[in-house]
C-alpha positions in Angstrom: 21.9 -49.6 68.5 20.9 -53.2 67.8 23.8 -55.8 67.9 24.9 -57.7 64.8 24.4 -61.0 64.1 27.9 -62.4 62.7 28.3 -64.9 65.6 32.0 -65.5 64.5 33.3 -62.1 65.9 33.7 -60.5 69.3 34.5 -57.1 69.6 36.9 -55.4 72.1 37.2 -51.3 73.0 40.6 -50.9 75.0 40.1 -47.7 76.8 43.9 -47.5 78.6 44.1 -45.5 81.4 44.9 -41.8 82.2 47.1 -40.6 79.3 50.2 -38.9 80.4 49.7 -36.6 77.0 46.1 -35.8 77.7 46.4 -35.3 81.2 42.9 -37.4 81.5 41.1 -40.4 80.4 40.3 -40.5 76.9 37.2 -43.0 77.3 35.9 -40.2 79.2 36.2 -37.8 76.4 33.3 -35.9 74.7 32.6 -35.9 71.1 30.5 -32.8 69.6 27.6 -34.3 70.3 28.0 -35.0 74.0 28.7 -39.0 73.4 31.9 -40.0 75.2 34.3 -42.0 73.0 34.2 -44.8 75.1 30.1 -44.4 74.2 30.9 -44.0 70.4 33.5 -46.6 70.1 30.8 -49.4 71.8 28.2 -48.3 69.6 30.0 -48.6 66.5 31.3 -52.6 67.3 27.9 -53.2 68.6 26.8 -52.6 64.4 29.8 -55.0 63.6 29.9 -57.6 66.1 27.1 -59.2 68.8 28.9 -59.3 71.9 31.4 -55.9 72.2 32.9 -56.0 75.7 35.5 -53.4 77.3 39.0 -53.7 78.0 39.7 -51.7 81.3 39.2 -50.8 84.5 36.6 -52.8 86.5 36.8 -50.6 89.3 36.4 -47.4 87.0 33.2 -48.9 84.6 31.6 -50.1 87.8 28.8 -48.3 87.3 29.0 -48.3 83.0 25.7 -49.9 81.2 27.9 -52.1 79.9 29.3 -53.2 83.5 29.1 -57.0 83.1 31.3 -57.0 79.9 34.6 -55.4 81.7 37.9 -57.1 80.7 40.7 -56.8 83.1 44.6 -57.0 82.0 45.7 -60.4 83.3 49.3 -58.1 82.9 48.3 -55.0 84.3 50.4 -51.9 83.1 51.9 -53.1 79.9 49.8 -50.8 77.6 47.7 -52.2 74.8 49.6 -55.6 73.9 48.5 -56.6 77.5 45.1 -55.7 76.8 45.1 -57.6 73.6 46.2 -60.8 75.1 43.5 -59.9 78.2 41.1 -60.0 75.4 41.7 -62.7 73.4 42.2 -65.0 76.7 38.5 -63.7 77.3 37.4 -64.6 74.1 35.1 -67.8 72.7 35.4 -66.6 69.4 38.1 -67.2 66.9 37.7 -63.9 65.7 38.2 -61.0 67.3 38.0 -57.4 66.6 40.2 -54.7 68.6 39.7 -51.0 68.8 41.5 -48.5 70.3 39.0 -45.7 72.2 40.8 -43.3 70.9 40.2 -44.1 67.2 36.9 -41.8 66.7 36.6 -41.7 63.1 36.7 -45.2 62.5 33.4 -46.4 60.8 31.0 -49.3 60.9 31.7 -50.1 57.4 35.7 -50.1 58.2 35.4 -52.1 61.0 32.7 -54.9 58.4 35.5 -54.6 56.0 38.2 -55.7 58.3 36.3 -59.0 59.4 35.3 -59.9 55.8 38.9 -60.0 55.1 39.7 -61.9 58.5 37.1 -64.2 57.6 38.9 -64.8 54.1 42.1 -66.1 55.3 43.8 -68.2 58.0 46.2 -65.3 59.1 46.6 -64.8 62.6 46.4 -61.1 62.4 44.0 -59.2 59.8 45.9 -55.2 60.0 45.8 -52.2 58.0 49.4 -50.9 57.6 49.4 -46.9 56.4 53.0 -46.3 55.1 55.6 -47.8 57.2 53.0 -48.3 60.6 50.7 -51.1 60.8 47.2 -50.3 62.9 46.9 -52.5 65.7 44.6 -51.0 67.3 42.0 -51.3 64.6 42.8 -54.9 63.9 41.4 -58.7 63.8 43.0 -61.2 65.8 42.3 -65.0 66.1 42.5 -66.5 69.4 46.3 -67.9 68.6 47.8 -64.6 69.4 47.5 -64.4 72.7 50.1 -67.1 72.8 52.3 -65.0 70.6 51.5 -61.9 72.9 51.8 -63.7 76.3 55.1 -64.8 75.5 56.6 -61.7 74.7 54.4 -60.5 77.8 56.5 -62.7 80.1 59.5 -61.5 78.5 59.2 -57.7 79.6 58.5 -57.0 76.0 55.8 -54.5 75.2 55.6 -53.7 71.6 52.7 -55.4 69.1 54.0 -54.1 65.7 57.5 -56.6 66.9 55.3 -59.5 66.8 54.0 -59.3 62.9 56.3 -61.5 61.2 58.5 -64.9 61.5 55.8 -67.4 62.8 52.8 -65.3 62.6 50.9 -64.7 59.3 50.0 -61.7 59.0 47.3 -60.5 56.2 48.5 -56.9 55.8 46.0 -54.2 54.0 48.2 -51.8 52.7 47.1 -48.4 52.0 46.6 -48.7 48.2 43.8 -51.2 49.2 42.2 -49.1 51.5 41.8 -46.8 49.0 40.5 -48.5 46.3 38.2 -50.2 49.0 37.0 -46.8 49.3 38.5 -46.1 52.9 40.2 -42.8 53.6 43.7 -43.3 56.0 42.5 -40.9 58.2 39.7 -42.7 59.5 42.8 -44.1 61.5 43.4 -40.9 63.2 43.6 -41.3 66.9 43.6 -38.4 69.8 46.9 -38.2 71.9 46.9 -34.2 72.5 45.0 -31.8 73.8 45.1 -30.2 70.1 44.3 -33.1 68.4 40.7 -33.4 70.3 40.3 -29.8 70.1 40.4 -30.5 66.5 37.8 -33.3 66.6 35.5 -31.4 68.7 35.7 -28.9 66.3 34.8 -31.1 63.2 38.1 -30.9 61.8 40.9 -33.4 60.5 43.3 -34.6 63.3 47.1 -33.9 61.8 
């Protein structure tokens, strides 16, 4: 798939590691088709954005296609916050998309709608929040975060969703936008059980 050309925007997949629900990794994960989500979830960014690059493992992607565009956690072990700030610390662009590998039914067009709203406002943090939970894992973040993130990093604390608020500006899409935007809420699904990706091999909606 040919690479966008908004030169504003880098796009990170964080692919985690073995999940303790799954029993395996989810990157590694087959769709219907045979494409691993790891494979579906580069080829999606790589419509949105013109440099994608992975958030994991170098040791594990040594051999990937997309080998020389490996992040490593500068934290290791503190789940996707760490590989946020890993990110963004990588970065050269003041924009940058984040995407969980486990997010499968997120779209192109989701993901173009998301930086067209990032690019319309000076928030820190451009989220989709679906009742009471914001997305962070389908979310754009300027650079500036990885302050925020680092600090709360060094202080043994863990949890992104903590972090929206005080200083930070958040622009939050709230579900009633989404939908008149034309976005369904489930193209936030992600996989977490064994259920839940028989379900998506299956073609149907992940409760």
């Amino acid at each position: 798939m040919e690479h966008a050309a908004a030169g504003d925007l880098t796009a990170f997949v964080l692919t985690g590691g073995k999940s303790s629900r799954m029993g395996r990794d989810k990157a590694a994960l087959s769709l219907a088709d045979g494409e691993s989500l790891l494979e579906h979830a580069l080829a999606v960014c790589a419509a949105v954005a013109p440099e994608v690059r992975i958030v994991g493992s170098r040791a594990r992607y040594a051999q990937h296609a997309w080998a020389g565009q490996i992040v490593e956690d500068i934290f290791p072990d503190r789940g996707p916050l760490g590989g946020i700030h890993a990110a963004l610390k990588s970065s050269a662009t003041e924009l940058n998309l984040v995407v969980g590998v486990d997010m499968p039914l997120v779209t192109t067009e989701l993901l173009e709608y998301l930086a067209k709203r990032a690019r319309k406002t000076q928030a820190v943090v451009t989220v989709a929040r679906l009742g009471e939970r914001y997305q962070p894992l389908c979310a754009v973040y300027r650079r500036t975060f990885a302050e925020v993130a680092e600090g709360a990093l060094r202080e043994g604390r863990n949890k992104i969703d903590a972090l929206f608020g005080g200083a930070i500006t958040v622009d939050v899409i709230e579900e009633s936008e989404l939908g008149e935007a034309g976005y369904r809420v489930e193209l936030f699904a992600n996989v977490n059980t064994p259920e839940e990706y028989e379900q998506l091999r299956q073609g149907n909606a992940i409760t």
